[in-house]
KEBA-987294 format. One line per field, with one value per residue: chain; residue in one letter; x, y, z of N, C-alpha, C in turn; residue number from 1. Coordinates in Angstrom, 3 decimals, decimal comma, always signed. Each point is the difference from the previous one (the first is absolute). Layout:
<nodes>
chain = A:...
resn = a:...
n_east = X:...
n_north = Y:...
n_up = Z:...
ca_east = X:...
ca_north = Y:...
ca_up = Z:...
c_east = X:...
c_north = Y:...
c_up = Z:...
resi = NUM:...
</nodes>
This chain:
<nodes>
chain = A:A:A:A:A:A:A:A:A:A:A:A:A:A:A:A:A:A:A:A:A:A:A:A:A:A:A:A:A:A:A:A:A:A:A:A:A:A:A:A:A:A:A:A:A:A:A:A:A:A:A:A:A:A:A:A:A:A:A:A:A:A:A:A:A:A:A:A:A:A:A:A:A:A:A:A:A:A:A:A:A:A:A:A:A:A:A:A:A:A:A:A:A:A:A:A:A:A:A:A:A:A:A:A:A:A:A:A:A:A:A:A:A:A:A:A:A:A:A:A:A:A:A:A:A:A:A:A:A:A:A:A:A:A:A:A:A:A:A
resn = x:x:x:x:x:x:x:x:x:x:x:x:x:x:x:x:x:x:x:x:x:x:x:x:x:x:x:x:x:x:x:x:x:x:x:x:x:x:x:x:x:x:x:x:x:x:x:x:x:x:x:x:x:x:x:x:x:x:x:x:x:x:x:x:x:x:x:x:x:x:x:x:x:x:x:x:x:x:x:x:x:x:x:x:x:x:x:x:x:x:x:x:x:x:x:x:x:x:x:x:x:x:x:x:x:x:x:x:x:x:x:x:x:x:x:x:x:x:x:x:x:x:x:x:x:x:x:x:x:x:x:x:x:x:x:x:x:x:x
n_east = -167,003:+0,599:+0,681:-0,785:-0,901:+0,986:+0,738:-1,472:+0,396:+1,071:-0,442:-0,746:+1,040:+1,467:-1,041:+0,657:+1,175:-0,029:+1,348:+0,391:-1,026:+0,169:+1,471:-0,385:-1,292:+0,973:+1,405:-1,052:-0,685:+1,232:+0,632:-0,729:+0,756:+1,482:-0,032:-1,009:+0,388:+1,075:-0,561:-0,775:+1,145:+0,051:-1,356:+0,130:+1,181:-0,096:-0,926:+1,212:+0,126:-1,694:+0,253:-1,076:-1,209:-0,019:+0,737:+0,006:-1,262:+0,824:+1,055:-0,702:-1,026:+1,277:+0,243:-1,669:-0,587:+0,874:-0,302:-1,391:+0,777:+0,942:-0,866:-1,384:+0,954:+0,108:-1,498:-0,706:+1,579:-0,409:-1,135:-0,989:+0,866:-0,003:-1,162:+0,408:+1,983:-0,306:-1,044:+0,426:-1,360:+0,032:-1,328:+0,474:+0,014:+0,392:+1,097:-0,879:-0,304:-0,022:+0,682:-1,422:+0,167:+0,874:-1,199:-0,464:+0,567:+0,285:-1,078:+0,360:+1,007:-0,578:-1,073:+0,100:+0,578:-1,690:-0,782:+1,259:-0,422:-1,284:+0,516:+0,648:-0,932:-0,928:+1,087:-0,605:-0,702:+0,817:+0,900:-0,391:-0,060:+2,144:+0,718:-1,052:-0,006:+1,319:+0,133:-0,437:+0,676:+0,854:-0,612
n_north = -22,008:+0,965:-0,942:-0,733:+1,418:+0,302:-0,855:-0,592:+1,315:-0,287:-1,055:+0,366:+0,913:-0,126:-0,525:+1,146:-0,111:-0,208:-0,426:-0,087:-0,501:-0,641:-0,541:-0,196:-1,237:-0,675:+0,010:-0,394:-0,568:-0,750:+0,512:-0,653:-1,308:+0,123:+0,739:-0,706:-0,783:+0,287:+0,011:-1,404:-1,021:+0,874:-0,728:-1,031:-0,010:+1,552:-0,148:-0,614:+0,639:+0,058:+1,477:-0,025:+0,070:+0,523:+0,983:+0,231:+0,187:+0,037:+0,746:-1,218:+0,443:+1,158:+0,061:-0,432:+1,153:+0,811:-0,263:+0,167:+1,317:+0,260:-0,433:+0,467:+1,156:-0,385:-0,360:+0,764:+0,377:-0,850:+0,069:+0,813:+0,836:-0,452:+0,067:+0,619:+0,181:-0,271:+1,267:+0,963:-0,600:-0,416:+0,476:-1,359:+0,858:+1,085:-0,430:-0,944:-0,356:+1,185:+0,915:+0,033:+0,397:-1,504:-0,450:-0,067:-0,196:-1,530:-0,318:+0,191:-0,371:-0,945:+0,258:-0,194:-1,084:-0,383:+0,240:-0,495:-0,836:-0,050:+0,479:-0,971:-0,493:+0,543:+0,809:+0,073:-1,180:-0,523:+0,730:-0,146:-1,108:-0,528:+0,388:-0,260:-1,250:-0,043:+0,671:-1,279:-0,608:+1,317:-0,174
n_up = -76,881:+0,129:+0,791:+0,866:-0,758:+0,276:+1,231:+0,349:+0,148:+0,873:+1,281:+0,375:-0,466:+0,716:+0,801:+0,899:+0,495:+0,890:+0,286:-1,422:-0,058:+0,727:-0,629:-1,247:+0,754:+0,827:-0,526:-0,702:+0,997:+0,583:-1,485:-0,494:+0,247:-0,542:-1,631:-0,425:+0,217:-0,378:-1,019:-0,503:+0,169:-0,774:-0,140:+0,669:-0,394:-0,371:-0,096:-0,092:-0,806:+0,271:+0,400:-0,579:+0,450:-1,322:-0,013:+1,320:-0,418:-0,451:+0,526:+1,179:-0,887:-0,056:+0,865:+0,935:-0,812:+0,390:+1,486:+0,233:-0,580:+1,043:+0,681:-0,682:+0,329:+0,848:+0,540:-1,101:+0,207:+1,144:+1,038:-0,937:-0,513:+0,895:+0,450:-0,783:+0,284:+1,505:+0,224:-0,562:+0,318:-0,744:+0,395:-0,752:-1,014:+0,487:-1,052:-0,662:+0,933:-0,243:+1,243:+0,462:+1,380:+0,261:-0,570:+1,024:+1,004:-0,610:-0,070:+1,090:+0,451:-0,744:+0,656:+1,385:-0,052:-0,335:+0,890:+0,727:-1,031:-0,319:+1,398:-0,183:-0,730:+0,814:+0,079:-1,398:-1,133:+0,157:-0,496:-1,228:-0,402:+0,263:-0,825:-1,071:+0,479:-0,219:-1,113:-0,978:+0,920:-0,705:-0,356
ca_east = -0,934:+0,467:+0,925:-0,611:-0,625:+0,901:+0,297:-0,839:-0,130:+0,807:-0,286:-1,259:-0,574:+0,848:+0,815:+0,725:+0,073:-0,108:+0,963:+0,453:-1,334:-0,058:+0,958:-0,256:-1,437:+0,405:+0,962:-0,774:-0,346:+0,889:-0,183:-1,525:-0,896:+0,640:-0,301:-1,730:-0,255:+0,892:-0,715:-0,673:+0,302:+0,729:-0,862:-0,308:+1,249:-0,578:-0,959:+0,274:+0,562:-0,812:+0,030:-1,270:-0,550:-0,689:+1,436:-0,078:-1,078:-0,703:+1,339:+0,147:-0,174:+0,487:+1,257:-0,258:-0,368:+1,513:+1,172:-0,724:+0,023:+1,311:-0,238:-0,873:+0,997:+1,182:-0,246:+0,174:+0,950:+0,665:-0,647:-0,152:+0,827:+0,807:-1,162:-0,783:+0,385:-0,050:-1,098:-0,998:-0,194:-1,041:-0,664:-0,005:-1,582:-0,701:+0,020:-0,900:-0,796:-0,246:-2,091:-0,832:+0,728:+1,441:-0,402:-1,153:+1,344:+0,462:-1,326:-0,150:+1,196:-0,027:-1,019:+1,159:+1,042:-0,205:-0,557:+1,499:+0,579:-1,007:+0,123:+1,434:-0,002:-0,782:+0,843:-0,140:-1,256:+0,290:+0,424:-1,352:-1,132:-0,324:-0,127:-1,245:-0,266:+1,239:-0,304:-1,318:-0,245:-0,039:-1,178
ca_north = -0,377:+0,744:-0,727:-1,284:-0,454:-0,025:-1,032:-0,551:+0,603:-0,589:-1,641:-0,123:+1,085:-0,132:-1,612:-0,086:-0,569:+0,457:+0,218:+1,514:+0,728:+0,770:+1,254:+1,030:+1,119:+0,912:+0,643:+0,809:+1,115:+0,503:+1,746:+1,283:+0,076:+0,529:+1,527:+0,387:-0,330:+1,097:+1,443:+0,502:-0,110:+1,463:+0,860:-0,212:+0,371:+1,474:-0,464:-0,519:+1,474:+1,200:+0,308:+0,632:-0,326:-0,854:-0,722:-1,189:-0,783:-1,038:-0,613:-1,375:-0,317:+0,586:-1,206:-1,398:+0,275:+0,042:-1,210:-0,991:+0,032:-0,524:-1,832:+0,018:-0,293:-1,056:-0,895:+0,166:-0,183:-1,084:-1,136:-0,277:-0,493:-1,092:-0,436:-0,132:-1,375:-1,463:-0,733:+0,366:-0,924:+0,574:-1,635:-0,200:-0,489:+0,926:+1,656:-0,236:+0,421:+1,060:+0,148:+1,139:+1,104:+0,448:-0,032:+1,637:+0,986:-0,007:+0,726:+1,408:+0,446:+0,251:+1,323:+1,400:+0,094:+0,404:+1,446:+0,927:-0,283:+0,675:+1,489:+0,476:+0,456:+1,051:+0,143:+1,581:+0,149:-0,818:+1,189:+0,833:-0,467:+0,337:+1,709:+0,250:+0,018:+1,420:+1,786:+0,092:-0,106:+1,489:+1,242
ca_up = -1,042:-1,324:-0,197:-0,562:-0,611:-1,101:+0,496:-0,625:-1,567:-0,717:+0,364:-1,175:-1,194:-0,568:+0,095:+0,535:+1,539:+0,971:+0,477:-0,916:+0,210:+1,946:+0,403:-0,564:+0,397:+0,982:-0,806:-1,138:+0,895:+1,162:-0,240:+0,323:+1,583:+1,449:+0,064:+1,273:+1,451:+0,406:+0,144:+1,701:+1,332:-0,351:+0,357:+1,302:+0,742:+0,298:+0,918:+1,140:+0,423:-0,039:+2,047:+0,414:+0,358:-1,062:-0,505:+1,260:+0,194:-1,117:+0,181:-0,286:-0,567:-0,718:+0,529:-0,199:-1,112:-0,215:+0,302:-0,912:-1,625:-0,337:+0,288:-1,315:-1,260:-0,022:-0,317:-0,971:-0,084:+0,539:+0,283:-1,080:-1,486:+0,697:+0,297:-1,657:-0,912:+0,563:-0,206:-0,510:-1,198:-1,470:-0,317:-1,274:-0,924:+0,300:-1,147:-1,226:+0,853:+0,107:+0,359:-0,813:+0,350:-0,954:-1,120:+0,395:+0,328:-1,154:-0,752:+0,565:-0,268:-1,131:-0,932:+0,300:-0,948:-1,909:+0,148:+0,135:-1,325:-0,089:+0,808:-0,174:-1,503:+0,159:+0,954:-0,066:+0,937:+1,810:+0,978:-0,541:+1,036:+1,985:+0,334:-0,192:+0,976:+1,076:+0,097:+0,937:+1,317:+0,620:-0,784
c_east = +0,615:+1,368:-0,587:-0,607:+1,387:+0,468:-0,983:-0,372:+1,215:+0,020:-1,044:+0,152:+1,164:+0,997:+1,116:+0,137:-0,660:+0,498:+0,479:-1,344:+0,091:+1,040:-0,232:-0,792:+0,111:+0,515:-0,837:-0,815:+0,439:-0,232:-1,093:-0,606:+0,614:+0,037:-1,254:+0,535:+1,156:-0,840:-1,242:+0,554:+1,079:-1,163:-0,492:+1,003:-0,028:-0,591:+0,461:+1,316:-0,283:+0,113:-1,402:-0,770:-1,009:+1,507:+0,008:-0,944:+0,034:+2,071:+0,027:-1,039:+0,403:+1,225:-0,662:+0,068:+1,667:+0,347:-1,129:+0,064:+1,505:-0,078:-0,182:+1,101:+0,868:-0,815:-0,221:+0,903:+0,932:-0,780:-0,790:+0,209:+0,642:-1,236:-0,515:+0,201:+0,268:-1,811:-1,089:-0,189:-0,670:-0,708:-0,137:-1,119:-1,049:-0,487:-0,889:-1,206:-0,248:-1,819:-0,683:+1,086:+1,470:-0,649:-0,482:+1,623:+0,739:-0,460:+0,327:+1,162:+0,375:-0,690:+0,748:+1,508:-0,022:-0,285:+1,293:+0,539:-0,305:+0,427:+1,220:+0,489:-0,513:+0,427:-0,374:-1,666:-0,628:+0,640:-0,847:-1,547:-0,232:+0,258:-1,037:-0,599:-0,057:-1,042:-1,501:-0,265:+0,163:-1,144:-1,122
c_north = +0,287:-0,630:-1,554:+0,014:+0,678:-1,414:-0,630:+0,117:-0,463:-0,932:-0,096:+0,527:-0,804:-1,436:-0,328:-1,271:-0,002:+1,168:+1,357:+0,971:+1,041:+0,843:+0,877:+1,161:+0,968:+1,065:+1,635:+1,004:+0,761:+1,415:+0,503:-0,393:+0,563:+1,420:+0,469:-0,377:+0,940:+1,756:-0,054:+0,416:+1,399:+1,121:+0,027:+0,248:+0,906:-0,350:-0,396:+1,180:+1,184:-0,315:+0,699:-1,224:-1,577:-1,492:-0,980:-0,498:-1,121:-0,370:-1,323:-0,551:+0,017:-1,416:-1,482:-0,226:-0,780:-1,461:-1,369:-0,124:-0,789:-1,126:-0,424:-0,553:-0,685:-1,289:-0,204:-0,671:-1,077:-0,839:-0,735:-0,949:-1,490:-0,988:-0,239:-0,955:-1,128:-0,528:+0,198:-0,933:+0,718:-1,341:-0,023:-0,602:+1,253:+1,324:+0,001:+0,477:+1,135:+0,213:+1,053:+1,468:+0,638:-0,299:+2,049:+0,799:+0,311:+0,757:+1,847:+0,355:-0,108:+1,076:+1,370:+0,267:+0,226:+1,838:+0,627:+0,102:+1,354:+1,429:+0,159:+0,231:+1,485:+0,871:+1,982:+0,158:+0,187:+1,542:+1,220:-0,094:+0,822:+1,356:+0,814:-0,290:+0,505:+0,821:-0,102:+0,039:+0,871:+0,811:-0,683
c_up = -1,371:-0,598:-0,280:-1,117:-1,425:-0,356:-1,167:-1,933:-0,884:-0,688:-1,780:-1,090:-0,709:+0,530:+0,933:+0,635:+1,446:+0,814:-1,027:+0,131:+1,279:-0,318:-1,547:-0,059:+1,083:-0,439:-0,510:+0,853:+0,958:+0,309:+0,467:+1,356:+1,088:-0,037:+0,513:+1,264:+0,852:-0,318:+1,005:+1,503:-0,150:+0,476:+1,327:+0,997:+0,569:+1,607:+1,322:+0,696:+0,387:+1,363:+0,067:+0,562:-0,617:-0,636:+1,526:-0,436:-1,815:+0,014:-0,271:-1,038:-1,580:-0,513:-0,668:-1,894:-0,911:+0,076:-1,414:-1,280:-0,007:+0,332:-1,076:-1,382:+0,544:-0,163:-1,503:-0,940:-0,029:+0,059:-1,011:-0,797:+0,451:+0,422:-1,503:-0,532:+0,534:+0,022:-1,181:-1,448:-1,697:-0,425:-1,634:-0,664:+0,614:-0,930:-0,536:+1,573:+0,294:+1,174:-0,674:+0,104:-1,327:-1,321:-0,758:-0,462:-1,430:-1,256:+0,031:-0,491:-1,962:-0,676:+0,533:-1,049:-1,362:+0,731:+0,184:-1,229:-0,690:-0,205:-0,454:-1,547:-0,433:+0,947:+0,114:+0,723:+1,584:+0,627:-0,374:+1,469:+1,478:-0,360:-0,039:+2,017:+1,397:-0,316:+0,413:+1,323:+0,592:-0,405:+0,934
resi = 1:2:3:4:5:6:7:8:9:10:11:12:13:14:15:16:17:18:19:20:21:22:23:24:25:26:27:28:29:30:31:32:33:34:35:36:37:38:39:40:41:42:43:44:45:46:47:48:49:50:51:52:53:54:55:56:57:58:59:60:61:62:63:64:65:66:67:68:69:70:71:72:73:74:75:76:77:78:79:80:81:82:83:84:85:86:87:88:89:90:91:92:93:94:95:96:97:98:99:100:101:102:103:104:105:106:107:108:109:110:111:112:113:114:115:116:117:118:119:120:121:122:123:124:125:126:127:128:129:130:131:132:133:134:135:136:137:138:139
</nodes>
């Protein structure tokens, strides 16, 4: 998901290609998907080494967890980015269309960004505030 919808963000924000889209969008996340998906399957690994009792009893599920994240990323990876740029269409005359939802969203994401504006000008007030808060939350 986290790769198509880079793939797509490309396509739309910035006009790409098809084809430069899939392997840049790919490109851009590679990193962060294969470092989660290697620390999970770092965490589940253990597991399949425990000689107690609990370590036999969840062993192959320890494993199914493992072998599905490395499927996961390879499909990710490959299948993807390659499926993107032979089918994936962008229907035209769609931008000016906006639905209620990405209208709402938009809306949202602008008043949050004047309120980050906001906070970030006021930078003494703002650590004034939570510390006042902190100490409050101890008393």
């Amino acid at each position: 998901i986290v790769v198509l919808e880079n793939i797509i963000r490309l396509r739309e924000e910035e006009g790409e290609d098809l084809k430069p889209s899939a392997l840049i969008g790919t490109k851009q996340v590679a990193g962060a998907i294969v470092a989660s998906t290697l620390t999970t399957c770092v965490i589940f690994l253990p597991v399949v080494f425990m000689q107690t009792i609990s370590g036999l009893l969840f062993q192959e599920l320890a494993l199914v967890v493992v072998f599905a994240l490395i499927c996961s990323l390879l499909v990710a990876l490959t299948l993807v980015p390659m499926l993107s740029s032979r089918f994936l269409t962008i229907k035209k005359g769609t931008d000016n269309k906006k639905g209620r939802f990405q209208k709402f969203f938009q809306q949202l994401e602008t008043k949050y960004s004047l309120i980050l504006d906001k906070i970030l000008k006021r930078k003494t007030v703002v650590f004034g505030v939570t510390g006042v808060l902190v100490i409050g939350s101890f008393l």
